[in-house]
VOVEXRO-371657 format. One line per field, with one value per residue (C-alpha): residue in three letters; z, y, x; residue number from 1. Coordinates in pm, 1 decimal. Layout:
N
rest	c(ALA, ...)
w	c(Z, ...)
v	c(Y, ...)
u	c(X, ...)
nr	c(NUM, ...)
// end
This chain:
418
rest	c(UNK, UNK, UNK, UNK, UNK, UNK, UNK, UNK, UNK, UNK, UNK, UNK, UNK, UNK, UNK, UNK, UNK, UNK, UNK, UNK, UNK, UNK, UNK, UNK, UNK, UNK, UNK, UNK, UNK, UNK, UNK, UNK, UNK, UNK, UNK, UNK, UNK, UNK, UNK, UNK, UNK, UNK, UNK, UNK, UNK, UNK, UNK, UNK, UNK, UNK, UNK, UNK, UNK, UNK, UNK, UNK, UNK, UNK, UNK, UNK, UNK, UNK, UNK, UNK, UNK, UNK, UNK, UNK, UNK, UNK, UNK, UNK, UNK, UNK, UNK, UNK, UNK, UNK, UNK, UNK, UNK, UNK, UNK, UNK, UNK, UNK, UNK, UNK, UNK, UNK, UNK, UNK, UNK, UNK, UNK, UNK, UNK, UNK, UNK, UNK, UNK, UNK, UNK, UNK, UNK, UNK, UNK, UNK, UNK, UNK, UNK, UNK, UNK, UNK, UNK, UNK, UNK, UNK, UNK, UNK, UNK, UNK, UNK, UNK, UNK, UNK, UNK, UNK, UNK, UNK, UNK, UNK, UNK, UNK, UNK, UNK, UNK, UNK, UNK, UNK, UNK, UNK, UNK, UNK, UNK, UNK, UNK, UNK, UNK, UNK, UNK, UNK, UNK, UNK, UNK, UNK, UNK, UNK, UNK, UNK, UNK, UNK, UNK, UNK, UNK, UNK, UNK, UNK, UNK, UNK, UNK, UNK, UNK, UNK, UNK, UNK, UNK, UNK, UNK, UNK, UNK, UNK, UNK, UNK, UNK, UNK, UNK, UNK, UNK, UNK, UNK, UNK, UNK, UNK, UNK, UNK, UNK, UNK, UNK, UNK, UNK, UNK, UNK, UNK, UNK, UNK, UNK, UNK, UNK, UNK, UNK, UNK, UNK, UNK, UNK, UNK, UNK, UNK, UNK, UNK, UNK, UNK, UNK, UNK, UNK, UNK, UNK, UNK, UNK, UNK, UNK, UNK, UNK, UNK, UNK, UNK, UNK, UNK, UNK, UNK, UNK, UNK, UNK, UNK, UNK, UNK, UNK, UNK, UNK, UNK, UNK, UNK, UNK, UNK, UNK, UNK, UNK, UNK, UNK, UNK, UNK, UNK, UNK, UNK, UNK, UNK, UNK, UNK, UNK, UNK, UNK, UNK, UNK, UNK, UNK, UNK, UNK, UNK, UNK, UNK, UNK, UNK, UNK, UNK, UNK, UNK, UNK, UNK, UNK, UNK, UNK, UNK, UNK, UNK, UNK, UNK, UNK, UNK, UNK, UNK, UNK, UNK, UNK, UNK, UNK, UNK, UNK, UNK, UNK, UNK, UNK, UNK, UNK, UNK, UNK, UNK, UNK, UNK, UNK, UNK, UNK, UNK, UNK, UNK, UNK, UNK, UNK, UNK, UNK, UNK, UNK, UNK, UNK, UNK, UNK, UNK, UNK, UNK, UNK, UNK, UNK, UNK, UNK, UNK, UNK, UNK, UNK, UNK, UNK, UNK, UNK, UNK, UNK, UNK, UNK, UNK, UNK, UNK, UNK, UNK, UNK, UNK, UNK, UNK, UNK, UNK, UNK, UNK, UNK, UNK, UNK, UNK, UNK, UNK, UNK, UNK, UNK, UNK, UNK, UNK, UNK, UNK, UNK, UNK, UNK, UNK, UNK, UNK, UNK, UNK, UNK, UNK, UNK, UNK, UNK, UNK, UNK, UNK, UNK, UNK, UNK, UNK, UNK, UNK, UNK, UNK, UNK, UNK, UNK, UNK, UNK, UNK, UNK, UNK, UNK, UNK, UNK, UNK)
w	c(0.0, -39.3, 240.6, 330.3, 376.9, 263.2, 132.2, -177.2, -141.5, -456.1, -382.4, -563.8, -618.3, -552.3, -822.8, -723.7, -739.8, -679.5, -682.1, -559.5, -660.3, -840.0, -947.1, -1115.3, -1148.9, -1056.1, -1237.6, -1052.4, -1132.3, -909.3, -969.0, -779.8, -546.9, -312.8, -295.7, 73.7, 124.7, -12.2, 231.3, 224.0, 191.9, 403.3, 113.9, 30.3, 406.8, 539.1, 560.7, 829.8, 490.2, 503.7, 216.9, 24.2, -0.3, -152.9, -404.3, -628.9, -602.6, -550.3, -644.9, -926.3, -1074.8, -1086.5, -786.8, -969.0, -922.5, -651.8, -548.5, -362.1, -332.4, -103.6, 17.8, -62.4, -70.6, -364.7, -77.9, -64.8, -248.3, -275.5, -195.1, -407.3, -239.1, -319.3, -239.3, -185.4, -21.8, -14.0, -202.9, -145.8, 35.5, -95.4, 92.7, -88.2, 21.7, -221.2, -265.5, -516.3, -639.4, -990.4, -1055.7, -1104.9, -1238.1, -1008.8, -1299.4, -1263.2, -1548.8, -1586.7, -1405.6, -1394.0, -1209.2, -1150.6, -966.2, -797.1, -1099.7, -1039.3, -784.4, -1140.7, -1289.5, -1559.4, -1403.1, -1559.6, -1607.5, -1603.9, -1729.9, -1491.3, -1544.6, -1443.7, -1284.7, -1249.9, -986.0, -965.6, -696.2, -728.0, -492.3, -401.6, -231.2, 139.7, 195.9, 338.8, 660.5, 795.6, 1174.3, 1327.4, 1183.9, 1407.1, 1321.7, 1406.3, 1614.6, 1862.4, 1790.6, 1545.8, 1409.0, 1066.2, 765.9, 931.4, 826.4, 950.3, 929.4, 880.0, 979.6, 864.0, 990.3, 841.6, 831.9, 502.4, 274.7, 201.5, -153.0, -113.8, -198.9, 15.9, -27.5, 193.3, 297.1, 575.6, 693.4, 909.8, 1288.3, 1291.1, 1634.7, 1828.1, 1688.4, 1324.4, 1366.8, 1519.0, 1225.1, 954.7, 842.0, 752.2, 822.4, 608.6, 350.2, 305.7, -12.2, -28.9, 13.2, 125.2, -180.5, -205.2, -64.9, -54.8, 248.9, 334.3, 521.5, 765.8, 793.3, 538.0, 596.8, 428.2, 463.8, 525.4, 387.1, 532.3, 796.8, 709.1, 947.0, 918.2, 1164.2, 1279.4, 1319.6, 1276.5, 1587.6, 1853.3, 1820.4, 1748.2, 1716.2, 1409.4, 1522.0, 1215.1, 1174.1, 827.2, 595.6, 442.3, 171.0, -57.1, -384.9, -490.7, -272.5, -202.0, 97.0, 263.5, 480.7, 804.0, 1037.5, 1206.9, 1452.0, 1461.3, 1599.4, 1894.9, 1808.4, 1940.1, 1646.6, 1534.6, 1651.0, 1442.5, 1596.8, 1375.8, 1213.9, 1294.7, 1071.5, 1142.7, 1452.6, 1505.1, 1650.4, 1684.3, 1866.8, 1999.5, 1973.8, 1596.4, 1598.8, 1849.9, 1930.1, 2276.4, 2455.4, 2554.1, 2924.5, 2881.6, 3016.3, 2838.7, 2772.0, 2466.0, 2477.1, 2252.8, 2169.7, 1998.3, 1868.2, 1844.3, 1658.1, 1709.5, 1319.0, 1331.3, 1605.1, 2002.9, 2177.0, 2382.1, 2401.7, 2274.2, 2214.1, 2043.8, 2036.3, 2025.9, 1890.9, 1968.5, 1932.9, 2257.5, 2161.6, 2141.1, 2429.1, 2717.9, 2908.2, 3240.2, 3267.0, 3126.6, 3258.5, 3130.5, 2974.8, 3059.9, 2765.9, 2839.5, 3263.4, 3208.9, 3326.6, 3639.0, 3468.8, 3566.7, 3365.9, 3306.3, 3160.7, 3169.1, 2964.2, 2919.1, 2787.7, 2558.5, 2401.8, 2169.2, 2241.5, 2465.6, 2425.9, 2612.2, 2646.6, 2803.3, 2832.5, 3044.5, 3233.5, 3420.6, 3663.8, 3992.6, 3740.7, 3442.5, 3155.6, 3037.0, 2777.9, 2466.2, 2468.0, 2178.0, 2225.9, 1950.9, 2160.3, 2427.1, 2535.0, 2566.0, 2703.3, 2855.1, 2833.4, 3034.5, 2811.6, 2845.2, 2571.4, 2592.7, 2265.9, 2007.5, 1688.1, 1582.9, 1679.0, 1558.0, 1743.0, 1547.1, 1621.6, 1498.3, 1594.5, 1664.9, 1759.4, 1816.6, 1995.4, 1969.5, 2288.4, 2009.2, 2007.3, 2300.0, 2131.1, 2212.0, 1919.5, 1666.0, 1609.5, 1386.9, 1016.0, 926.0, 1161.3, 1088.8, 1255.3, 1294.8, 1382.5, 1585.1, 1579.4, 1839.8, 1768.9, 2069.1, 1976.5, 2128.2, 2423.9, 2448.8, 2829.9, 2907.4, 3120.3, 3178.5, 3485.8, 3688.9, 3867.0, 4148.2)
v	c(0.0, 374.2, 468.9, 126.4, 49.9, -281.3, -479.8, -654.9, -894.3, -946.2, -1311.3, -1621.9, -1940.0, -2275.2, -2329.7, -2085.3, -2232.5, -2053.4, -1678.5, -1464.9, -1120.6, -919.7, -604.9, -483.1, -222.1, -212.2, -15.1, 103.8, 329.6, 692.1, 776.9, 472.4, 413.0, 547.3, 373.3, 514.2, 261.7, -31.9, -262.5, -580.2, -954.0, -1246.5, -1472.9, -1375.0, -1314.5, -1649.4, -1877.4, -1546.3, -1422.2, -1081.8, -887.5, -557.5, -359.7, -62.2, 108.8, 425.9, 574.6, 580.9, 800.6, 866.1, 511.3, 332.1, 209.2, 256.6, 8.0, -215.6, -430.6, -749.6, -911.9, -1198.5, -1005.4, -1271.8, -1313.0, -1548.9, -1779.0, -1827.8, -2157.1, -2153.0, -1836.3, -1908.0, -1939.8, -2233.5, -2207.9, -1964.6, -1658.1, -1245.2, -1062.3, -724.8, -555.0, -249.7, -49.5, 123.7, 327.5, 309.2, 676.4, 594.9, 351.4, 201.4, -107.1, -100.1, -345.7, -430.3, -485.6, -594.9, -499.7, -464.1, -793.5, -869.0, -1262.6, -1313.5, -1681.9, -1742.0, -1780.7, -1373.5, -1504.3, -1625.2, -1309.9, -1513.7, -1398.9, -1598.1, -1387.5, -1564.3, -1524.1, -1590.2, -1603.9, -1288.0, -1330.6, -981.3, -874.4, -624.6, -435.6, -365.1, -20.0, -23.7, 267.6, 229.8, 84.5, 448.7, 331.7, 461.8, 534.4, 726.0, 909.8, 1136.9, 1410.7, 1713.9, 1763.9, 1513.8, 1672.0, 1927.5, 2044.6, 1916.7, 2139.2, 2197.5, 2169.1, 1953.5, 1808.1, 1446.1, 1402.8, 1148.3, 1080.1, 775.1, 747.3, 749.8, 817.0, 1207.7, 1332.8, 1020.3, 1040.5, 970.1, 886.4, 941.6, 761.0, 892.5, 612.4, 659.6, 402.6, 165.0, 62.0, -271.0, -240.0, -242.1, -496.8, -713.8, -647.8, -711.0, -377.9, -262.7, 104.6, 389.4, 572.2, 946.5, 1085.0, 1316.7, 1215.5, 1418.0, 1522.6, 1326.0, 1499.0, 1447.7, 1387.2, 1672.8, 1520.0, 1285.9, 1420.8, 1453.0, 1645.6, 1685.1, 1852.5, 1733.4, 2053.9, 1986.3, 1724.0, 1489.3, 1410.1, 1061.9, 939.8, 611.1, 349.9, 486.2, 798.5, 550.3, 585.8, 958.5, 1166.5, 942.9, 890.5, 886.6, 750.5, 731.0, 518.2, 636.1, 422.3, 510.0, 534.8, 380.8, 58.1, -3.7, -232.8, 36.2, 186.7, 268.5, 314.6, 612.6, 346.4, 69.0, 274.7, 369.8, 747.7, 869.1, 911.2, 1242.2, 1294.3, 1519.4, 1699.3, 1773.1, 2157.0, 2233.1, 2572.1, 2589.9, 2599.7, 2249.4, 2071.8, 1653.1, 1340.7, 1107.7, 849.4, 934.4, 549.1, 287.7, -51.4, -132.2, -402.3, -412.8, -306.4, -98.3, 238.7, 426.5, 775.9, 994.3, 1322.3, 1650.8, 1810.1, 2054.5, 2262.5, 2639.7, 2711.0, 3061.0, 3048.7, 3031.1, 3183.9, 3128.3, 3030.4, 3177.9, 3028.8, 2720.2, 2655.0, 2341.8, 2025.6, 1630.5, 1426.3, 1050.3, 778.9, 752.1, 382.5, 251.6, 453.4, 646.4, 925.2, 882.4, 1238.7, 1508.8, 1708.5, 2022.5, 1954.0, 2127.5, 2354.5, 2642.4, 2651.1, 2653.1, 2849.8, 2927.4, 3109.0, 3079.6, 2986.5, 2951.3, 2592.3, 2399.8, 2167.1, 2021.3, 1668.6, 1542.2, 1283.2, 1189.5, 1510.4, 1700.4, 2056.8, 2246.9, 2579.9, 2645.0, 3049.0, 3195.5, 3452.8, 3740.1, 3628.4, 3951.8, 4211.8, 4081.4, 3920.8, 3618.7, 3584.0, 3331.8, 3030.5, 2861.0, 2514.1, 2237.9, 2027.1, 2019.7, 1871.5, 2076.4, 1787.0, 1484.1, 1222.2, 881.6, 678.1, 348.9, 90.7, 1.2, -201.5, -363.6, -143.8, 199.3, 517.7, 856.8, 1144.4, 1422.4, 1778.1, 2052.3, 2403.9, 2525.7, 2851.8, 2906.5, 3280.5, 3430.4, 3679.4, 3961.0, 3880.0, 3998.7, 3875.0, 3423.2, 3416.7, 3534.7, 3285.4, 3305.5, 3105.0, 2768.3, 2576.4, 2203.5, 1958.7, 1578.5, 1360.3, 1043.2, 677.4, 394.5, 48.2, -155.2, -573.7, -778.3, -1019.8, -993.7, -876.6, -1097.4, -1367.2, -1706.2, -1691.9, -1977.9, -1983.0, -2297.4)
u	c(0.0, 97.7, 355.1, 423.4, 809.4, 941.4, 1315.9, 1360.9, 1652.5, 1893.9, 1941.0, 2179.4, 2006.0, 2070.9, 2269.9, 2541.1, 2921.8, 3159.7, 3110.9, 3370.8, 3231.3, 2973.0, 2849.4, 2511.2, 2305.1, 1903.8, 1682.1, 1285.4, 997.8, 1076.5, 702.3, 592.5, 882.0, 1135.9, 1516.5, 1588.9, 1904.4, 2166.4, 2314.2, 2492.9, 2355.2, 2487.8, 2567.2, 2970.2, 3001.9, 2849.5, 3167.0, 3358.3, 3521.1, 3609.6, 3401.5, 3425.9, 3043.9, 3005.1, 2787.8, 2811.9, 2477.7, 2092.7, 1815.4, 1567.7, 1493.3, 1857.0, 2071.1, 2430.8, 2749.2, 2670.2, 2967.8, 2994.2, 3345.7, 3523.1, 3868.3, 4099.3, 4474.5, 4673.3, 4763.3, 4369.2, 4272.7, 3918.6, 3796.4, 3445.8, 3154.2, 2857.7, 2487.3, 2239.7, 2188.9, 2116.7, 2368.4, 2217.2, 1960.8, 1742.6, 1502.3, 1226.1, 902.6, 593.1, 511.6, 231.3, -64.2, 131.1, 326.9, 690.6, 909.0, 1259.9, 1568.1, 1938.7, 2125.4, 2475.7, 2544.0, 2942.2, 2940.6, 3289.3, 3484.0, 3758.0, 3945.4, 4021.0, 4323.0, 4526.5, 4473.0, 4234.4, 3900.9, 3591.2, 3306.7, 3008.5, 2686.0, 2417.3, 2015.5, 1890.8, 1475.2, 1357.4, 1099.3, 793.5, 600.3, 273.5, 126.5, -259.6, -372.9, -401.3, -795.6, -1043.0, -1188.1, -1529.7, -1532.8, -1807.0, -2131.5, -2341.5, -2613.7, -2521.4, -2875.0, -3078.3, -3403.4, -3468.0, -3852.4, -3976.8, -3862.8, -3518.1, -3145.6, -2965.4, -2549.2, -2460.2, -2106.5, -1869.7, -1542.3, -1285.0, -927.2, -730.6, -1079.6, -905.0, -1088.8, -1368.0, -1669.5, -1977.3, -2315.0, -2609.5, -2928.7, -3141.6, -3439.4, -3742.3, -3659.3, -3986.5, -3938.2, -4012.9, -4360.5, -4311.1, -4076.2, -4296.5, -4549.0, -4299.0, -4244.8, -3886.0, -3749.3, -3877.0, -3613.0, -3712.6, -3835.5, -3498.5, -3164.4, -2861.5, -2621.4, -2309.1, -2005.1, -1633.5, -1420.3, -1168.8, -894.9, -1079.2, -1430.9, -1686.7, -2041.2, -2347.3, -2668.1, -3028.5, -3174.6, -3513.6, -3626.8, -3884.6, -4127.6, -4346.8, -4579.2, -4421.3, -4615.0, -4950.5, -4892.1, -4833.2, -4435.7, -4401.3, -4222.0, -4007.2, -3662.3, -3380.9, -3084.7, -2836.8, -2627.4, -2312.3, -2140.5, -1824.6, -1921.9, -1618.0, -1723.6, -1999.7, -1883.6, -1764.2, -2056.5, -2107.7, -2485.3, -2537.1, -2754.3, -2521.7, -2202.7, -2437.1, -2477.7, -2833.5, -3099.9, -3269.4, -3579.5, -3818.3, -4110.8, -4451.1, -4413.7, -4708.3, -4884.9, -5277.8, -5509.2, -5649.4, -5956.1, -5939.9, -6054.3, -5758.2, -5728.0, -5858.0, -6014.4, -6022.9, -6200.6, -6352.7, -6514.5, -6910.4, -6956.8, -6618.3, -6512.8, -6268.3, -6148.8, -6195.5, -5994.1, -6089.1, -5739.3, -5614.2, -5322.5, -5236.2, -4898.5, -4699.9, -4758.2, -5092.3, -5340.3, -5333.8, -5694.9, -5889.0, -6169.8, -6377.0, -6765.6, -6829.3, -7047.1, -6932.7, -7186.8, -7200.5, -7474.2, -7622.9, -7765.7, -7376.4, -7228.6, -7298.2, -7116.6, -7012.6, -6808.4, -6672.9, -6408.5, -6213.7, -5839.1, -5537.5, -5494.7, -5697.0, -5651.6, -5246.9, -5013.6, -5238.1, -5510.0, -5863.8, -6159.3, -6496.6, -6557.6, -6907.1, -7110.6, -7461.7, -7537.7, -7844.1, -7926.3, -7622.4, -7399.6, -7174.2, -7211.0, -6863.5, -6785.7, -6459.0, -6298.9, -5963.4, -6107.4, -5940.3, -5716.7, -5628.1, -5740.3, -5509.0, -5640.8, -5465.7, -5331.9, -5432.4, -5274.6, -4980.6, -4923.5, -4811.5, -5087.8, -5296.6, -5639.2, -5943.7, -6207.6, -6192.6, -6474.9, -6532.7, -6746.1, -6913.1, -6956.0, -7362.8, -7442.2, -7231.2, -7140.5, -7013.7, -7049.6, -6830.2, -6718.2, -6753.5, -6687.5, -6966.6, -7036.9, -6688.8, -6600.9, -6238.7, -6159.8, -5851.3, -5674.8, -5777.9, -6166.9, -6404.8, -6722.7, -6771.3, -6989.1, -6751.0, -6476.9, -6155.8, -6154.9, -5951.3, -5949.8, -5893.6, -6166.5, -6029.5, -6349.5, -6298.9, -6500.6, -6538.8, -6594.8, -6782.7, -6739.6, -7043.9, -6977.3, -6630.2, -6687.8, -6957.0, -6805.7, -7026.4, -7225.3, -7283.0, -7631.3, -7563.7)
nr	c(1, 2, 3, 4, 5, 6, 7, 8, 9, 10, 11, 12, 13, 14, 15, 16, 17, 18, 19, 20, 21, 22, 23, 24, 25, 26, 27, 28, 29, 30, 31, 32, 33, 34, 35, 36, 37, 38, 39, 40, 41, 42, 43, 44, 45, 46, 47, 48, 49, 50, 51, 52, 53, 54, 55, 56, 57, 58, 59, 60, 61, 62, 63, 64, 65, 66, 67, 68, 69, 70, 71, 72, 73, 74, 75, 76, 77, 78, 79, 80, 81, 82, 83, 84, 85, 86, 87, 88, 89, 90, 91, 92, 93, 94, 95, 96, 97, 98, 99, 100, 101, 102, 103, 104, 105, 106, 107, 108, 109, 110, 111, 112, 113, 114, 115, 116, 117, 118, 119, 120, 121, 122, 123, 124, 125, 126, 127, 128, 129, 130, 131, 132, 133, 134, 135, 136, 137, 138, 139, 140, 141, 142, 143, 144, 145, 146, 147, 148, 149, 150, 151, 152, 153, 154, 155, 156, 157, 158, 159, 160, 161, 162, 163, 164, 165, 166, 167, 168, 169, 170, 171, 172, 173, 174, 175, 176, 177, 178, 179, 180, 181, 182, 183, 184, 185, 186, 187, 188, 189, 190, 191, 192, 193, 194, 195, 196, 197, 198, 199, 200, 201, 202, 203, 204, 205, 206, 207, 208, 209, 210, 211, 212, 213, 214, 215, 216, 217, 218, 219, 220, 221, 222, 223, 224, 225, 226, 227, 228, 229, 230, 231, 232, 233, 234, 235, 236, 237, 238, 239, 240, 241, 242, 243, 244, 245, 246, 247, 248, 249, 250, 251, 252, 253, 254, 255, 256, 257, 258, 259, 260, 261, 262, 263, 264, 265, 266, 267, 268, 269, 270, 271, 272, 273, 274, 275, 276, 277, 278, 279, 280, 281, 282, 283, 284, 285, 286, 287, 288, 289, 290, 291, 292, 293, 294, 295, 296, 297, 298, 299, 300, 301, 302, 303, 304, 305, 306, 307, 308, 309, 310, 311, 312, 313, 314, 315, 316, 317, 318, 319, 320, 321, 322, 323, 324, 325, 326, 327, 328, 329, 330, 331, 332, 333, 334, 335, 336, 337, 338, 339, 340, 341, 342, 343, 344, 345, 346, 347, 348, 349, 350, 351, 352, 353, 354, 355, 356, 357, 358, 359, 360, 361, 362, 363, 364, 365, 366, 367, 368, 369, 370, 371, 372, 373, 374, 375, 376, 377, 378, 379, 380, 381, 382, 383, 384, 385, 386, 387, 388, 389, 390, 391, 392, 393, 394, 395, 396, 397, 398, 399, 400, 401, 402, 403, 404, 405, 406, 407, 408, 409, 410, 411, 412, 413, 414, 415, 416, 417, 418)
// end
């Protein structure tokens, strides 16, 4: 890999007899590699014979003149050496992804025949080498949002951070958590119907932008807010990815944007037993981009021949923040009619009231006959902190009508007369 450091050993082969000395040249790609030093091999040296080592140069593709030689005397008989062994030792650094080939040229193979001044220079097979460079692997470590919780519509930084992945590219996928629930239903996670751009890493961090939160309702409201989390892959391979989830990093959570006054039943839909109680709240929502409340007249209607109501008491939404009001309702047959006001509180009026939600009624109903009934919301009039008059509410408002189901029998247990 690029920056690694490694040898390559000019070696003799088995079939060496008698070599008392050599010299050669060796020839390298400088684009791919660096020659950072020459030393000697074992092989001349390996019976205690003194040896001469020396080279003239190194540098720029060619290590120049490097000699290997027994010292011998004429009293010496055999001073050839047989076997195998390193002759030389070079030392590169690969600077660069390439391939380059390792050459000996110049090759003088001298014997021992040098001692009666009739040196025999031999000819020996030359087997050339080659190093191949791959660039060192980029390695994805951590990936966190820049946010834990941000409101739908915002921007928002995914944040990438790997080690050798300088001038990468990454891209993005942003899913939707289904929880326990959906998991146990089959479902899979949710992807988002934008994506993140792709972005490049700068040294060891890349980050890209979510330019505007999706929000979903996970799992049909009884999970939400939706919790996110993201994949990042290398475009270059797709194998390398890492899970915003998996590493442990907390998920984004993205609250409802919320832009017009709102009126609903909740739960929206629900399925009792016969003979059961059970609570149906009347909630709402007033968004600092839409209008605060003030005040609320309205009617639920209900059939009376499915269910009956056992109370009705006022939410919190209205009576916060310590201010007093005037609520009270009537009941006939098959509706609630509330009326629910903040009054003056030790001379002050209060204020109107902003709140992403909060519940206006609450009702204690009983299931009295198998079947259906709706809850449905009629006669609304919504005041504002700006309007004095009750009977002159403000436009727009969004109604969200509810239904019950009541199955037959399921309470009924057997009753045993003796």
């Amino acid at each position: 890999n690029t920056g690694d450091n490694f040898q390559i050993r000019i070696n003799a082969t088995t079939s060496t007899s008698d070599l008392h000395s050599i010299q050669f040249d060796v020839n390298y790609d400088p684009a791919v590699l660096t020659l950072s030093s020459v030393s000697e091999g074992a092989f001349l040296s390996s019976d205690g014979r003194v040896t001469i080592f020396n080279y003239s140069s190194f540098g720029s593709g060619l290590a120049d003149d490097i000699y290997n030689a027994r010292n011998t005397t004429y009293a010496d008989s055999s001073p050839g050496i047989n076997g195998t062994g390193t002759i030389a030792i070079l030392n590169f650094t690969a600077i660069s992804v390439g391939s380059s080939n390792i050459s000996l040229f110049n090759v003088t193979w001298v014997n021992s025949s040098i001692l009666n001044a009739s040196a025999a220079v031999i000819i020996p097979t030359i087997n050339n080498g080659s190093v191949n460079v791959a660039s060192v692997p980029c390695v994805l470590t951590n990936a966190t949002w820049s946010a834990t919780s941000v409101t739908e519509g915002q921007q928002v930084s995914l944040t990438v951070t790997g080690t050798n992945c300088d001038g990468q590219t990454l891209n993005f996928s942003v899913w939707e958590d289904d929880g326990i629930i959906d998991e146990l239903l089959g479902n899979g996670d949710d992807n988002v119907t934008q994506n993140p751009s792709n972005v490049a890493f700068s040294g060891n961090t890349a980050t890209a932008t979510w330019n505007s939160a999706e929000w979903q309702n996970d799992c049909g409201g009884l999970c939400n807010p939706p919790e996110y989390y993201f994949i990042s892959t290398l475009v270059t391979n797709s194998s390398t990815t890492i899970n915003s989830k998996s590493v442990g990093n907390p998920m984004l959570t993205v609250d409802k944007l919320y832009n017009a006054n709102e009126i609903f039943i909740q739960p929206d839909t629900q399925t009792v037993n016969l003979g059961q109680n059970f609570i149906v709240n009347v909630n709402g929502r007033a968004p600092v981009t839409a209008s605060d409340v003030y005040g609320l007249e309205y009617n639920i209607n209900y059939d009376s021949g499915i269910l009956s109501v056992n109370s009705v008491t006022e939410g919190t939404m209205l009576n916060s923040y310590g201010a007093v009001t005037t609520f009270n309702y009537t009941l006939s047959s098959g509706k609630i009619h509330a009326y629910d006001v903040r009054n003056v509180t030790n001379g002050t009026a209060n204020p109107g009231v902003y709140t992403d939600e909060g519940t206006f009624l609450i009702i204690n109903f009983s299931a009295v006959s198998a079947g259906a009934s709706g809850l449905n919301i009629s006669d609304l009039i919504w005041v504002n902190s700006t309007i004095t008059n009750m009977s002159v509410g403000i436009p727009g408002v969004t109604i969200t009508n509810g239904s019950v189901g009541v199955n037959a029998g399921a309470n009924n247990p057997p009753v045993i007369s003796n």
